[in-house]
C-alpha positions in Angstrom: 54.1 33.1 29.4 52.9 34.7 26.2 51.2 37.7 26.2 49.8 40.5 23.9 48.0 43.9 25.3 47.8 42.8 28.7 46.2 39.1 27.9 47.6 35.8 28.8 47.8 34.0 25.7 50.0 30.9 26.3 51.9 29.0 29.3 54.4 26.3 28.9 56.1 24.7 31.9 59.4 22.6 31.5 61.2 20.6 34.8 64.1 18.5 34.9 66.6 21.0 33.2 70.0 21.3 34.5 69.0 25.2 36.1 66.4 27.2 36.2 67.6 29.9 33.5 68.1 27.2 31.0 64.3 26.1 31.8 63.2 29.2 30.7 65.1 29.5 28.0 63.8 26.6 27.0 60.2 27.3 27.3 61.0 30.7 26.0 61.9 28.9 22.9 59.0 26.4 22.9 56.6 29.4 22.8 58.2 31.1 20.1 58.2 28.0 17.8 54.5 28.6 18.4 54.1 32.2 17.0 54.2 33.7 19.8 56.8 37.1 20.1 55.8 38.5 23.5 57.3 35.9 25.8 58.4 36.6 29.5 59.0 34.2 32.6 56.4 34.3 34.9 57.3 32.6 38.1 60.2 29.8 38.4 61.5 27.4 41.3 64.7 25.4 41.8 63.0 22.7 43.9 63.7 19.6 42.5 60.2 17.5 43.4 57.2 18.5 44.1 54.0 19.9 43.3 52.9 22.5 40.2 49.6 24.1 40.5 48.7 26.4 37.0 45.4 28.2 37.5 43.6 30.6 34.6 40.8 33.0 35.0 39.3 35.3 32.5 37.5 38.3 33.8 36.4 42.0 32.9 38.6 44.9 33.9 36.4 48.2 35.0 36.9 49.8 31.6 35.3 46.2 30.1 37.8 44.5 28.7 38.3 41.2 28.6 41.5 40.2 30.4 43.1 36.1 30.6 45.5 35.5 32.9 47.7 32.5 34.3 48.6 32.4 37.8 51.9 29.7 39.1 52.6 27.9 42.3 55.4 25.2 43.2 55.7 23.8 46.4 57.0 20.7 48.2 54.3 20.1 50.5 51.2 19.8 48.9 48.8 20.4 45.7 47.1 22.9 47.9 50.2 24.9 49.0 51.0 25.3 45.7 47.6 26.4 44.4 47.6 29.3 46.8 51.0 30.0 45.3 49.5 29.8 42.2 46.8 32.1 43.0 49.4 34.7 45.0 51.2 34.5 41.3 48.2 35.8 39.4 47.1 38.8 42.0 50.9 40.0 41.2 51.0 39.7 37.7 47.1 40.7 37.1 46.0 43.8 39.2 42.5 43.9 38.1 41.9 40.4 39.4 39.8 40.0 42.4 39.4 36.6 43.9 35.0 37.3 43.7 36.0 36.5 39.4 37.3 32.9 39.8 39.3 30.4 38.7 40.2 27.6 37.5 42.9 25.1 37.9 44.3 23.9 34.3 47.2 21.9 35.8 47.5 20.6 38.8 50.7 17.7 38.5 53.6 16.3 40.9 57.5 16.3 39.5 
């Protein structure tokens, strides 16, 4: 995840890597190739199929701002399991987040 001042700038996702520290690394590195400095993991799983859910939301914090933010799920049963995951991820990682604002699913894809 990249991020700057609170907002969600970026997301990139890698599977197949030989563990899950080198995955980040990788996408670590993908994200820096990109311009972006402020790069941190943001969720992670060693299961080795199943389902990714990414969802994104954009909202306004109660001082006005504008905040983005991504929210990650994995999970070997289901799309579904995994967007609840996904949405569990972004009430963690973005406080100001209620689930009245919304979202939307960006990637939704089996491995």
């Amino acid at each position: 995840m990249a991020k700057e001042q609170g907002n969600s700038l970026a997301i990139e996702w890698v599977v197949g890597e030989q563990s899950v520290s080198h995955a980040i690394t990788t996408a670590k590195s993908a994200l820096n190739a990109q311009g972006f400095a402020h790069v941190f993991p943001q969720a992670k799983s060693a299961i080795p199929h199943g389902w990714i859910v990414v969802v994104k939301t954009a909202y306004k914090t109660v001082t006005g701002r504008v905040r983005t933010s991504y929210g990650c799920g994995f999970s070997q049963e289901s799309a579904r399991a995994a967007e609840q995951l996904a949405v569990s991820d972004l009430r963690a990682y973005s406080w100001g987040w209620k689930p009245e604002y919304g979202y939307d699913k960006v990637e939704v894809k089996r491995y």
